[in-house]
TORKOL-4160 file (C-alpha; in steps of 0.2 Angstrom, whole numbers, padded with zeros to 4 digits, m for minus):
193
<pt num="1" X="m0123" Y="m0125" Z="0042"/>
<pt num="2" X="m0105" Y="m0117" Z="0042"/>
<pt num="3" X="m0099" Y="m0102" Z="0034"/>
<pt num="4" X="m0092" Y="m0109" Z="0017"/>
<pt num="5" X="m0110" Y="m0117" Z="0015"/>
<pt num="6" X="m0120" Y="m0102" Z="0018"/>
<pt num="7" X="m0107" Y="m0089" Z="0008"/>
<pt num="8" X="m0110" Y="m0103" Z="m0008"/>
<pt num="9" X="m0128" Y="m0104" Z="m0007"/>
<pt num="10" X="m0132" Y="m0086" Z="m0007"/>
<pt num="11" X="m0121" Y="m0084" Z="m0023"/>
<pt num="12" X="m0131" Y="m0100" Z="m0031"/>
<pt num="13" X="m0147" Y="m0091" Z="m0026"/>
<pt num="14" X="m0142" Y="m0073" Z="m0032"/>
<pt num="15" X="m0135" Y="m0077" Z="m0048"/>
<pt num="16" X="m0143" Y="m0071" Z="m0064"/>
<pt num="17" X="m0141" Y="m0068" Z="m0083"/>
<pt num="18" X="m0137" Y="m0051" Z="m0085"/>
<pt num="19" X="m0138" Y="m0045" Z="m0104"/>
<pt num="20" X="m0122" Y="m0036" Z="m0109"/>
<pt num="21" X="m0135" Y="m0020" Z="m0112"/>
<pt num="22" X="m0133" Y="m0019" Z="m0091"/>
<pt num="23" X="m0117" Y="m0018" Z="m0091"/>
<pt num="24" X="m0105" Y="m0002" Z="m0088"/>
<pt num="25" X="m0088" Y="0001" Z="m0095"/>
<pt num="26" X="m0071" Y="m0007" Z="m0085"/>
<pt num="27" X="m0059" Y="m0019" Z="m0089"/>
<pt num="28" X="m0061" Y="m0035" Z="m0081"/>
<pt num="29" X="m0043" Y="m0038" Z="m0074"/>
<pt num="30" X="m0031" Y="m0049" Z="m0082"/>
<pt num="31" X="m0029" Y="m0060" Z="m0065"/>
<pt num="32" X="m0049" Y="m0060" Z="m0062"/>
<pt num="33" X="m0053" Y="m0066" Z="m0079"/>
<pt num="34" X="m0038" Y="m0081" Z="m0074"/>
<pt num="35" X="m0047" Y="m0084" Z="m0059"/>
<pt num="36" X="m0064" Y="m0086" Z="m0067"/>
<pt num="37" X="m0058" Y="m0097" Z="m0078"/>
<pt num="38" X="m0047" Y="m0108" Z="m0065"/>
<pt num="39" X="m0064" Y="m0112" Z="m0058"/>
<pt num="40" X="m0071" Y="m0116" Z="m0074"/>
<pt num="41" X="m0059" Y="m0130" Z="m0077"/>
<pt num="42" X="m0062" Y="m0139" Z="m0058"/>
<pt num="43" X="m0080" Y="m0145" Z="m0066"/>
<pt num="44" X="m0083" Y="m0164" Z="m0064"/>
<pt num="45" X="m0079" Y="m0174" Z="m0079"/>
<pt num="46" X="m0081" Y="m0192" Z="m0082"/>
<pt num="47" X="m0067" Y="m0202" Z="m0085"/>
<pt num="48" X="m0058" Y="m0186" Z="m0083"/>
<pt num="49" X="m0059" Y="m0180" Z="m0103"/>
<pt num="50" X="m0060" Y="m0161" Z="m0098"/>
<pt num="51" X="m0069" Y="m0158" Z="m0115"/>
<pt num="52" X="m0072" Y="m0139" Z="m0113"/>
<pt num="53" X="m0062" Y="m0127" Z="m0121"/>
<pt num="54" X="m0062" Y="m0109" Z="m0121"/>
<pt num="55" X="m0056" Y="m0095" Z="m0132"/>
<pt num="56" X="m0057" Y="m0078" Z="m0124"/>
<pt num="57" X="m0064" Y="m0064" Z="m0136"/>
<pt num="58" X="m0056" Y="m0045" Z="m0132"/>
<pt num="59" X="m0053" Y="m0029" Z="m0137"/>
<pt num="60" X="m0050" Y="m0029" Z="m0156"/>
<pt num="61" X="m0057" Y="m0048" Z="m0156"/>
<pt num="62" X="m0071" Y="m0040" Z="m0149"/>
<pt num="63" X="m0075" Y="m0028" Z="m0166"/>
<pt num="64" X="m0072" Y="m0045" Z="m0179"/>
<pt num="65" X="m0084" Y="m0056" Z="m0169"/>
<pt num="66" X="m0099" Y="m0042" Z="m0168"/>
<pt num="67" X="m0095" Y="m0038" Z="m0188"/>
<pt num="68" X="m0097" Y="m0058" Z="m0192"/>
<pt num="69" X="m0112" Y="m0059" Z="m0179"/>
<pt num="70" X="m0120" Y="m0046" Z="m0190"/>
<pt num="71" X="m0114" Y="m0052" Z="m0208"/>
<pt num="72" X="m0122" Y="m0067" Z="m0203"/>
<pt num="73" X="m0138" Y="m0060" Z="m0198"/>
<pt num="74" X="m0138" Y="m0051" Z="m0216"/>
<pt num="75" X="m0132" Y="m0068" Z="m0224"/>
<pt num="76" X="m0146" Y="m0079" Z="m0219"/>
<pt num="77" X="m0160" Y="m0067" Z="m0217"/>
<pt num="78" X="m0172" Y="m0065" Z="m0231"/>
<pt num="79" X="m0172" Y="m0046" Z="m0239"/>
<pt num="80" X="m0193" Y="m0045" Z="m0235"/>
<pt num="81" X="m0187" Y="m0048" Z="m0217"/>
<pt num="82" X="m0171" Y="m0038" Z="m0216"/>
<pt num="83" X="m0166" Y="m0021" Z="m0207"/>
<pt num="84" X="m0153" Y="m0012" Z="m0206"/>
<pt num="85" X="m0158" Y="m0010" Z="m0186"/>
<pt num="86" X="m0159" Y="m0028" Z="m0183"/>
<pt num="87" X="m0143" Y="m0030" Z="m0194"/>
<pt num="88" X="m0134" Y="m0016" Z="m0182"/>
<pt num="89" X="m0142" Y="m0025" Z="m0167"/>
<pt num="90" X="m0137" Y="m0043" Z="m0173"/>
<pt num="91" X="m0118" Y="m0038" Z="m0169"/>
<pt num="92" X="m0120" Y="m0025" Z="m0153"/>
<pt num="93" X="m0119" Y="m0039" Z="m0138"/>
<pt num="94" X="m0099" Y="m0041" Z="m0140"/>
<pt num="95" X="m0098" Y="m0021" Z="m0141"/>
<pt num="96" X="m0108" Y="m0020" Z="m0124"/>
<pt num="97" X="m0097" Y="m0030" Z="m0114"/>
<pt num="98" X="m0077" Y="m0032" Z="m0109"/>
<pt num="99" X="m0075" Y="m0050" Z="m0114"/>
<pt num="100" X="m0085" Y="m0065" Z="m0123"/>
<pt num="101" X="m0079" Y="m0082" Z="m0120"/>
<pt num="102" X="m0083" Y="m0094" Z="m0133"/>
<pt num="103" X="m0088" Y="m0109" Z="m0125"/>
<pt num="104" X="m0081" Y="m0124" Z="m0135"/>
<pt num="105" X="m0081" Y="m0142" Z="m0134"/>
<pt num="106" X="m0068" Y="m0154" Z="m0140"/>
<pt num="107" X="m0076" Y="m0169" Z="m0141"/>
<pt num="108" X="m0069" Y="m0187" Z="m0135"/>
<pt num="109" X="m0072" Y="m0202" Z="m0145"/>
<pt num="110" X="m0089" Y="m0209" Z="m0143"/>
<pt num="111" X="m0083" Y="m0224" Z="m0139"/>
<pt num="112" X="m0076" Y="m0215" Z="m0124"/>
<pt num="113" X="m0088" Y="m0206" Z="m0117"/>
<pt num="114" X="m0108" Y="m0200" Z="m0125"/>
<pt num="115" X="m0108" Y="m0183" Z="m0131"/>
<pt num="116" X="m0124" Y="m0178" Z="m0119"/>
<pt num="117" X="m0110" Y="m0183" Z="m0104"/>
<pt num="118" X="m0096" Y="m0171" Z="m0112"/>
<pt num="119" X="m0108" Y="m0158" Z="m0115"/>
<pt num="120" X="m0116" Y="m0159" Z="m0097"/>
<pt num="121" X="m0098" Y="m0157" Z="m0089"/>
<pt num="122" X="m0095" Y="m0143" Z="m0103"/>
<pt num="123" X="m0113" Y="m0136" Z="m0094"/>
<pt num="124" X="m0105" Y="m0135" Z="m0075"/>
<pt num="125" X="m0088" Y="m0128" Z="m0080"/>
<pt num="126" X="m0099" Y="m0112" Z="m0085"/>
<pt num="127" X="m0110" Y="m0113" Z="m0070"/>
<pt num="128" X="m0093" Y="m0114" Z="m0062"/>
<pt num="129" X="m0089" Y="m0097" Z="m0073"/>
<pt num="130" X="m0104" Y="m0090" Z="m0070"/>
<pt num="131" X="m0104" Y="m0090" Z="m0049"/>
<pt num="132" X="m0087" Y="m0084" Z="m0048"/>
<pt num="133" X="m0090" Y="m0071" Z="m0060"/>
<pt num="134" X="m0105" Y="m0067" Z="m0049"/>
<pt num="135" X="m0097" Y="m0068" Z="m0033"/>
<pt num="136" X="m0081" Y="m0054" Z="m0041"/>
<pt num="137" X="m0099" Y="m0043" Z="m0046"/>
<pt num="138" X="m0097" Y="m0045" Z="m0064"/>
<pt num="139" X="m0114" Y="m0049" Z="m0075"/>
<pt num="140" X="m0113" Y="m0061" Z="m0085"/>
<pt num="141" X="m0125" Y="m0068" Z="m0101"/>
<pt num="142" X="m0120" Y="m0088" Z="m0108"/>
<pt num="143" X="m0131" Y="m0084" Z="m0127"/>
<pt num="144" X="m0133" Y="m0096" Z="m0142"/>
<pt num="145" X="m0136" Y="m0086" Z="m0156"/>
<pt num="146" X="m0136" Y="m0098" Z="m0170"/>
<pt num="147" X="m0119" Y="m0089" Z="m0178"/>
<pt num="148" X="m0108" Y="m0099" Z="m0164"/>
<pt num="149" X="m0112" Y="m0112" Z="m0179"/>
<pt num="150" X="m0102" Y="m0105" Z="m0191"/>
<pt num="151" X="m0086" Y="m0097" Z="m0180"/>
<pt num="152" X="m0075" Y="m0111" Z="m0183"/>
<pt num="153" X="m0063" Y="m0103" Z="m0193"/>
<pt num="154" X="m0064" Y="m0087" Z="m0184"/>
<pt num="155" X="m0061" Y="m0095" Z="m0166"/>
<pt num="156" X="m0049" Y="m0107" Z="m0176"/>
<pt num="157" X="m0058" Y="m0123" Z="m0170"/>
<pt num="158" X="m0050" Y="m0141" Z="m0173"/>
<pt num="159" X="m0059" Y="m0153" Z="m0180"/>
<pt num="160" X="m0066" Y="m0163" Z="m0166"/>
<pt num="161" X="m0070" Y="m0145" Z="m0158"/>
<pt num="162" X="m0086" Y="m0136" Z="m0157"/>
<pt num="163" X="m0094" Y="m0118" Z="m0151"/>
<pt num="164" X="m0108" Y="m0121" Z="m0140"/>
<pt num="165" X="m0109" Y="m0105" Z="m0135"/>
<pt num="166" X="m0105" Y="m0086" Z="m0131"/>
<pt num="167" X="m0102" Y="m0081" Z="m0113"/>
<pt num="168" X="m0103" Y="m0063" Z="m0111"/>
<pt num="169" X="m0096" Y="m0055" Z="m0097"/>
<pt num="170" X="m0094" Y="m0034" Z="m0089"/>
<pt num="171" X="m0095" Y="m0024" Z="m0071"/>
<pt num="172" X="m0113" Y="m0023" Z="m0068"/>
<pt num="173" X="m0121" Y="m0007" Z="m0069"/>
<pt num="174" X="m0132" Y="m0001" Z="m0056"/>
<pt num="175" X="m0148" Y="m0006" Z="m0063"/>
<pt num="176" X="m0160" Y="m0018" Z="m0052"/>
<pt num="177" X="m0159" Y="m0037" Z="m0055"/>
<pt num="178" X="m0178" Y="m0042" Z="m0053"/>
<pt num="179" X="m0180" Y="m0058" Z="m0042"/>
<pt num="180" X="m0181" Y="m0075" Z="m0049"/>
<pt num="181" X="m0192" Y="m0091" Z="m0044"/>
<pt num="182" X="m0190" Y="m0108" Z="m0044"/>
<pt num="183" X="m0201" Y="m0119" Z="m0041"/>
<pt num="184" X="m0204" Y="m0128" Z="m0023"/>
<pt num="185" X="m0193" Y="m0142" Z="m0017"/>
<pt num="186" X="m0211" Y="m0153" Z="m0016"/>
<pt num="187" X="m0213" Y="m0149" Z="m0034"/>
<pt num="188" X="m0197" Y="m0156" Z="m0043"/>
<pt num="189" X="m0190" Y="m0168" Z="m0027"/>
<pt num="190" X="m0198" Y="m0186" Z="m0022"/>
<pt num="191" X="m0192" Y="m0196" Z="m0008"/>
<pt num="192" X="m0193" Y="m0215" Z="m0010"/>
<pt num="193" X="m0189" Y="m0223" Z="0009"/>
């Protein structure tokens, strides 16, 4: 195997979800969140429609998106059920961390292309995200609280647009990422000859 090959799979193989309560403070760079973002847009996409879109959330942006994340939670949580922990905890995440990507769709005609293929391609342009953002040493977090639902007006969607997600990123504290497992390659791979 060459360099490149080994150098990709190690980062494939160390990358993990890493909650914005690991991070530590920093400013991601302006030119490193470009970067990240460059090798989001190189994802496969069928018949070339490039449906992700992505609105980056920072500093003051930051403040408006954890104040809706806990309105909501207070909205559409009944008063027997209700905190005023949970409501503070409902908006910390964006707090936590130096940037939240919303991860949006703009959808093609379905004569086009099906949705599950757009949202797919949406799906490896983060991956793509996520490595990078790995291979710089940031943590980052993709999260679908059900608020991303009802941000429309506040990431000023089109119509034809939608939020899938919130992709939390931040440097890394020093904190020990546990190991993950997969399962074996005899469990999830057949070979027919």
């Amino acid at each position: 195997m060459n360099n490149a090959f080994n150098i990709i799979s190690e980062i494939i193989r160390n990358r993990r979800s890493i909650s914005p309560q690991f991070y530590k403070a920093g400013k991601i760079p302006d030119e490193l969140l470009m970067s990240i973002l460059e090798s989001a847009r190189w994802a496969p996409t069928h018949k070339k429609t490039q449906p992700w879109r992505f609105v980056v959330i920072r500093n003051d942006a930051r403040n408006t998106l954890s104040h809706l994340m806990s309105e909501h939670y207070k909205n559409t949580t009944s008063s027997e059920l209700y905190t005023d922990i949970k409501y503070q905890k409902a908006g910390e995440k964006p707090l936590q961390c130096d940037t939240v990507i919303a991860i949006c769709i703009h959808r093609s005609p379905d004569t086009l292309i099906p949705e599950w293929e757009e949202t797919a391609a949406l799906g490896c342009s983060v991956q793509n995200m996520w490595l990078a953002a790995s291979a710089a040493g940031l943590g980052a977090y993709w999260s679908t609280p059900n608020v991303i639902h009802h941000l429309d007006t506040f990431l000023e969607l089109a119509p034809e647009e939608h939020c899938l997600g919130l992709f939390y990123m931040g440097w890394k504290s020093e904190v020990e990422i546990p190991d993950s497992t997969r399962l074996e390659l005899d469990q999830i791979v057949r070979f027919m000859n």
